[in-house]
N, C-alpha and C positions, 0 to 999 in steps of 0.2 A: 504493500500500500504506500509506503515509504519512497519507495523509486520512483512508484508512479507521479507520485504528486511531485515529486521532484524532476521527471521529465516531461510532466505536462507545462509546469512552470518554466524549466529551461525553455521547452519550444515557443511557448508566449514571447518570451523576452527576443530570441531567437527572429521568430515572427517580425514581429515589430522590427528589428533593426530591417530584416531584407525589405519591409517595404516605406522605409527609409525615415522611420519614424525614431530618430536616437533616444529620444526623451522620453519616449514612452517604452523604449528596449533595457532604458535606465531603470526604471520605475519597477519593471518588473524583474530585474534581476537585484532590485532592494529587496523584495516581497519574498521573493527564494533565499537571498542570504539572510534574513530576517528568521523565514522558517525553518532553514538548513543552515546552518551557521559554517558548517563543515565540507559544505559544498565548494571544493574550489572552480569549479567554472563560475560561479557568482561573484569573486572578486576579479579574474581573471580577464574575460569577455566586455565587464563593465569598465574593468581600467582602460581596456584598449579603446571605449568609446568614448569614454572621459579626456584621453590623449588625442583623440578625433577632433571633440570639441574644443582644443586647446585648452582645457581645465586641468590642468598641469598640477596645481597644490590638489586637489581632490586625488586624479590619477596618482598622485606617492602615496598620501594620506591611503586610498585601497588598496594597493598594491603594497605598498608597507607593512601592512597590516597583515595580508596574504604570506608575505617572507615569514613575519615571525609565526603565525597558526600553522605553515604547511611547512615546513623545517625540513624533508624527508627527501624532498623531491626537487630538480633544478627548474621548474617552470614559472614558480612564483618570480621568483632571482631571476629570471631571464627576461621575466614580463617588467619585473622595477629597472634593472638597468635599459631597458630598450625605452622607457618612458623616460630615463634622462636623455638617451639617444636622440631621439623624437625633438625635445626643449632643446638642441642642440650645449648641452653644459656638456662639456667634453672633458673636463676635470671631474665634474659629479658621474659620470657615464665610465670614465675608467676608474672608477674610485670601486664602481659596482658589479662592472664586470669583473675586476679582480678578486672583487670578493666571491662570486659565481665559481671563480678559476680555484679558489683558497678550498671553498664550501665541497663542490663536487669538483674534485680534480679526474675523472674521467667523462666529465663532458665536454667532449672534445672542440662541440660549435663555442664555446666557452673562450678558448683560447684562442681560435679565430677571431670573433667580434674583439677581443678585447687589444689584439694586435692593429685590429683594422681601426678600436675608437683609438690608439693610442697616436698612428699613423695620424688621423685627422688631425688630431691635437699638434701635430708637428714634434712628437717624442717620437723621434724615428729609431735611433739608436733601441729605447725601451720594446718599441714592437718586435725587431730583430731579434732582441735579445730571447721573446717570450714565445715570439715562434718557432724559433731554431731550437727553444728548449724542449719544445711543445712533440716539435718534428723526432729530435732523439725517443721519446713515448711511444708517438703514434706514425711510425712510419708512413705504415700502409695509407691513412685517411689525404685523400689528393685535396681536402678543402683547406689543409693546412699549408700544405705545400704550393696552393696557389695564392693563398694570404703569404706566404715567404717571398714569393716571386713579384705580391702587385705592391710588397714592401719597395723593395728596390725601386721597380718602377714607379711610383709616387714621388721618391726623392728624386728622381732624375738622373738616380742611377744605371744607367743604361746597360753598360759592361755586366755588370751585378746581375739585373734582370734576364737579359738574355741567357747567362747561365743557367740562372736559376728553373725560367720555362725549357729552355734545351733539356737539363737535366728530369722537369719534372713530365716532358714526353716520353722521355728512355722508361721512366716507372711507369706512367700511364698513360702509355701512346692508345687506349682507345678511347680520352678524354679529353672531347671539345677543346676546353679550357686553357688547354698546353698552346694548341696551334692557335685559338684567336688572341690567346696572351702571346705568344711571339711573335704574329704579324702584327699585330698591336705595338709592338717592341720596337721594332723594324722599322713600322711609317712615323712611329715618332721620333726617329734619326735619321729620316731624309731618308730614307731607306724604303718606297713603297713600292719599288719593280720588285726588290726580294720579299716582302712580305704576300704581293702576288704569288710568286715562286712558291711559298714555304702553301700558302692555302689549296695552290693547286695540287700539290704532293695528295693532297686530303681530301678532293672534292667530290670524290665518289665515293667515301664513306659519309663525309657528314653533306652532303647536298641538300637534306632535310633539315638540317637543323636551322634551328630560328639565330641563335648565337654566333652560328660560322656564314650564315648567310649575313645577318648585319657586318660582317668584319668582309667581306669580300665589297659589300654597298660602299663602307666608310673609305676602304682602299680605291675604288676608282675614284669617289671624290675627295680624297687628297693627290689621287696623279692627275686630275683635271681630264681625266677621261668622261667627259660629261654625255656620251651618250651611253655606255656605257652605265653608268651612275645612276641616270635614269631609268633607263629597264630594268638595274638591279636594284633599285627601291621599290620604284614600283609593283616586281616579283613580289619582295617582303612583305610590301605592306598588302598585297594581294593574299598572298597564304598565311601571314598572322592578322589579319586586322584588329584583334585585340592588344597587341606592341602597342606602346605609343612609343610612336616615332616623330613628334610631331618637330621635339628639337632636332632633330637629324634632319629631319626636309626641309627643313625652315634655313639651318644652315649652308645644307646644297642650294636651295633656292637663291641664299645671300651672295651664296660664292659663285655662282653660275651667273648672275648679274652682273655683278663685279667683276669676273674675266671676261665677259662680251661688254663692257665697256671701256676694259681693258685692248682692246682689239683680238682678244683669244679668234683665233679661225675655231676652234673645237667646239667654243663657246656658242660661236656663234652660228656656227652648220647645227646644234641640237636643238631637238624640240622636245620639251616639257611633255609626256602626258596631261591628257587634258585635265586630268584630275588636280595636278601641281600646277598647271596654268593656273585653274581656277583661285588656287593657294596664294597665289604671287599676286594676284589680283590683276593678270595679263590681260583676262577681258575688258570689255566696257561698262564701266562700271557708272558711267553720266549719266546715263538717263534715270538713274534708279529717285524714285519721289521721298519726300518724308511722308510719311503715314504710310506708308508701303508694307505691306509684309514678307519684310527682308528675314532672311534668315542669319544666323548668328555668326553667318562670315560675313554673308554680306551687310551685316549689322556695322560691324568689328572694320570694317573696309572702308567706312564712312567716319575713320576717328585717325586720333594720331597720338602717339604719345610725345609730350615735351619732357620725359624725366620726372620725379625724380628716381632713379634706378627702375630695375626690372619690371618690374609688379606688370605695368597695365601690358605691356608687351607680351608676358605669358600669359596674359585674357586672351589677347588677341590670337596667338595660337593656338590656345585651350577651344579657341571656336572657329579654326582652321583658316583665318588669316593672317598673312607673313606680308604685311608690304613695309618696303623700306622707309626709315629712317632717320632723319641724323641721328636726333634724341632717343629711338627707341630701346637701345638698351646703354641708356648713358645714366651717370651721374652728375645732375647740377642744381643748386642753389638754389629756393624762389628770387635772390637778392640776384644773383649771375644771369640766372632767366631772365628777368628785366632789364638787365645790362645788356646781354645778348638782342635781345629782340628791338629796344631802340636803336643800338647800333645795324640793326639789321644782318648781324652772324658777319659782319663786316671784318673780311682778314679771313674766313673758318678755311683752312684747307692750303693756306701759306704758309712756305715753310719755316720762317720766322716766329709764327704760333703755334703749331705743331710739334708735340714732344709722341715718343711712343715711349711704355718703359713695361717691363717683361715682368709677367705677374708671378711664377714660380722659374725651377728649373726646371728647362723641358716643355714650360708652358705656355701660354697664350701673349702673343701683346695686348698692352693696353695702351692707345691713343687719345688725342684730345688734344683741346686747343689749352694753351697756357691759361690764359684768362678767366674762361667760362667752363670747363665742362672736362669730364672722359667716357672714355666707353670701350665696347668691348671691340675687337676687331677680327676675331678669330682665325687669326692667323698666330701659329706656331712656331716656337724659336728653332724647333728640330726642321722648319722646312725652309723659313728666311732668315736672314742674316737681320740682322739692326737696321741697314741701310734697306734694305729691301722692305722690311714692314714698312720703315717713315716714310719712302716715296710710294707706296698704296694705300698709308692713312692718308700722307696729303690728296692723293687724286680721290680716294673716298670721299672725303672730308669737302673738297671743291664742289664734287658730283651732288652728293646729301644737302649743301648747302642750298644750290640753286636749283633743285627739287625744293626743299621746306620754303624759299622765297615765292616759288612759282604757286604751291600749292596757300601758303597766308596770302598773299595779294589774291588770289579766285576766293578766296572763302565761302567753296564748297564744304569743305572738311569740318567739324569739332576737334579743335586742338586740347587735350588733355594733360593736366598735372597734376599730382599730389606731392607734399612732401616725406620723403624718406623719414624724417630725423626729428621729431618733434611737430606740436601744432602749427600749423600756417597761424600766422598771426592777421590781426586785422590790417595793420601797418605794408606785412609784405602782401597782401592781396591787395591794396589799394596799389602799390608803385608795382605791380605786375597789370595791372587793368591799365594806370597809366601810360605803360609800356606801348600794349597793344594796341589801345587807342590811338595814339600817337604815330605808329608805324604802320599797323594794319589794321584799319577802321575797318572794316569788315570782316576779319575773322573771328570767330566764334572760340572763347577759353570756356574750358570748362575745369572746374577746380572741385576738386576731390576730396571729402574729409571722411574721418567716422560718425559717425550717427550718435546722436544724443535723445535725451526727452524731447527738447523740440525740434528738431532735426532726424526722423528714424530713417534706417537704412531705406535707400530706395529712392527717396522722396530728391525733387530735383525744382529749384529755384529760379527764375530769372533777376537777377540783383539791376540786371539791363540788357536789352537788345543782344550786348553782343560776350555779358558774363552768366554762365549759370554756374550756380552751385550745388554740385549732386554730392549724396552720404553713403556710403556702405557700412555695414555692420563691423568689419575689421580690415585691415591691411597685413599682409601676410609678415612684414617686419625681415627678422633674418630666419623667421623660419623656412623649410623646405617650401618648393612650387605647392603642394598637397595642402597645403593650409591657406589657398589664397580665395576668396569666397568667387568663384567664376560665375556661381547666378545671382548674385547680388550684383557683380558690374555690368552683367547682363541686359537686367531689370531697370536698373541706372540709366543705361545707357543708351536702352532704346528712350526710356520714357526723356530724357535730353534730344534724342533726336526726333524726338516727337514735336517736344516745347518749340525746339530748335527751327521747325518747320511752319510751325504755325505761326512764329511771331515774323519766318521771313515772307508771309501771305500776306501779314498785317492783320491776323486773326487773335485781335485780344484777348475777344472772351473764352477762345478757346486754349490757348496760353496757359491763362488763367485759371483755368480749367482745371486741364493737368499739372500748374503745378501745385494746383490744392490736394489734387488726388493722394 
């Protein structure tokens, strides 16, 4: 009678979450741990929804609680360190993984994570230290031995690495793993002809796989084989549609632009499946109306981001559009935005303003004007030299600039920003409207906060003609992409291009309208 009621109650709560009710998936796994106290999926299940909702001090607080009642077993301890993981505290996340590693020393996934949060953390030496101890243990287990190998290559160790996966082929040559961690190895030291070489050794065993086919995609578009590229994304995204690959395309997308403006021949003899056209926004996208019912690209297609960082740019993918930006994956100011926009991005892509400067070893540049702003460029120090990034930021940077001129003077668009780092104050939203007033009377800012009592998510303002001001429930901060509320910007951002439309009709009351709604 005891189990019963006890699996009748799981499935409720169970219920509940799949049909996407968290709150009420909450409620009834209180009601189980409440009458089973001893139940560990009741702390369990709820922590990880609690971690969902960013309820961070609750998620320890059960989870917590779960370590000391179930003492016996590594789940509890693997559920609390994964919820520091989650909050990204990388000190508090190895503090608990180690104690996982202390608690049950033959839980092998233990000494993985705890290598991989120590890596994060930038204790590189520490990870080495615990995997290679881990490795004399557990020989056999290949998940450790590929945490030994993506050690090396994290630091930039390249020499290291390549041993490492060489080595851990010889043990288990019929695991994935080995060969897309060594052409992985490979194209990140200019090396993407032999990491073709090393994939094709493998291609009629792993032809199927989801993991060895993304590592042959990434390969042709880092040798600029862009037709190539294409048919091999498109295969993937074909046979897994549940990958999200939407930063991998977004990126081919950027970089296939950039070299047909570059004068690429390869570049520019390829054609986009029409599915990635539609992504890039290569259609015609003019004619589309407000009050239209666009769909969530082509929603996302009629916006722009101005900064500040990532955020709205991964909405905009999150709803399958990628169109370029200066600002869309940059970091700048509301005080520089304003600076920038009166001057009119005046100087952006000279090379007297242009700095690049290389974010790890091994890793990506970052570009940007002295002045005002950076951003990402995605381009890697294993494929250009120094010299080689700064004269692609500048030609990006010239390219991006008079695109954003061409597209504020039309003031078709809604240009968006929030800020990264603290409240917008009243002070920097007044000398950012003066900005654009000033330089481009016609375009439309929209300025982004979180939502309060009078202000709740969703709801979208016109302060005037050509500023609204819309609210979302949260801003994803430095948490992961997973914590960024994509139908809240959603919601936002049609009911902005709603407003948007009506007031350029000169339909007040209808304005008015919606933004009472």
């Amino acid at each position: 009678m005891v189990a019963a009621s006890i699996g009748d109650l799981r499935e409720r709560a169970r219920e509940a979450f799949r049909k996407g009710d968290r709150l009420a998936a909450l409620d009834q796994w209180m009601r189980l741990r409440n009458a089973h106290p001893d139940c560990l999926d009741a702390y369990l299940e709820p922590g990880n929804i609690l971690v969902s909702l960013r309820r961070f001090g609750e998620a320890d607080q059960l989870l917590g609680d779960a370590v000391i009642r179930f003492p016996d077993g590594p789940a509890a301890s693997v559920a609390y360190a994964m919820s520091a993981h989650h909050q990204r505290d990388w000190t508090e996340a190895c503090r608990r993984w180690a104690e996982v590693c202390a608690k049950f020393p033959d839980h092998q996934e233990g000494f993985v994570r705890l290598g991989e949060t120590l890596r994060v953390a930038q204790r590189f030496e520490e990870a080495d230290e615990v995997l290679a101890q881990a490795l004399t243990r557990f020989p056999e287990y290949s998940g450790l031995a590929a945490a030994f190998a993506q050690s090396a290559q994290a630091r930039g160790h390249w020499d290291d690495a390549e041993k490492r996966w060489n080595a851990f082929r010889q043990r288990f040559p019929e695991h994935v793993a080995g060969w897309c961690g060594g052409a992985e190895v490979l194209r990140n030291t200019g090396k993407s002809d032999q990491a073709e070489e090393l994939l094709e050794q493998t291609a009629e065993r792993f032809r199927s796989d989801p993991s060895f086919l993304l590592q042959r995609a990434l390969n042709a578009t880092r040798r600029g084989d862009w037709p190539a590229a294409f048919e091999r994304w498109r295969h993937l995204k074909t046979s897994y549609p549940q990958m999200n690959l939407g930063a991998h395309i977004g990126e081919l997308l950027t970089s296939w632009r950039f070299a047909r403006g570059e004068g690429d021949p390869l570049a520019l003899s390829a054609v986009p499946p029409p599915e990635f056209a539609a992504l890039a926004g290569l259609e015609d996208s003019s004619g589309l109306q407000h009050g239209a019912a666009l769909t969530g690209r082509e929603l996302m297609m009629q916006f722009e981001s101005l900064g500040d960082h990532c955020e709205f740019g991964l909405v905009q993918r999150h709803f399958g559009a990628e169109p370029l930006g200066l600002l869309r994956w940059s970091g700048i100011s509301p005080h520089n935005l304003a600076l920038a926009i009166a001057a009119r991005f005046e100087g952006v892509g000279e090379a007297n303003h242009t700095y690049v400067k290389l974010g790890a070893p091994g890793g990506e540049y970052f570009a940007g004007d002295k002045r005002w702003f950076f951003m990402h460029t995605f381009l890697r120090s294993s494929e250009f030299s120094e010299e080689q990034a700064f004269r692609k930021a500048c030609q990006r940077l010239y390219y991006l600039r008079a695109k954003l001129l061409e597209d504020l003077e039309a003031g078709n668009k809604i240009f968006v920003y929030k800020k990264h780092r603290g409240e917008l104050t009243e002070a920097e939203l007044a000398e950012l409207l003066g900005a654009f007033q000033s330089a481009f009377p016609r375009a439309t800012l929209l300025v982004v906060r979180v939502g309060n009592s009078q202000h709740p998510p969703e709801h979208v303002e016109a302060i005037s003609p050509y500023l609204l001001l819309g609210y979302i429930d949260k801003f994803s901060d430095q948490l992961a992409a997973e914590y960024i509320s994509h139908d809240c910007w959603e919601r936002m951002c049609r009911r902005a291009w709603n407003i948007a439309g009506a007031i350029a009709r000169g339909d007040e009351a209808a304005s008015t309208t919606l933004c009472e709604a």
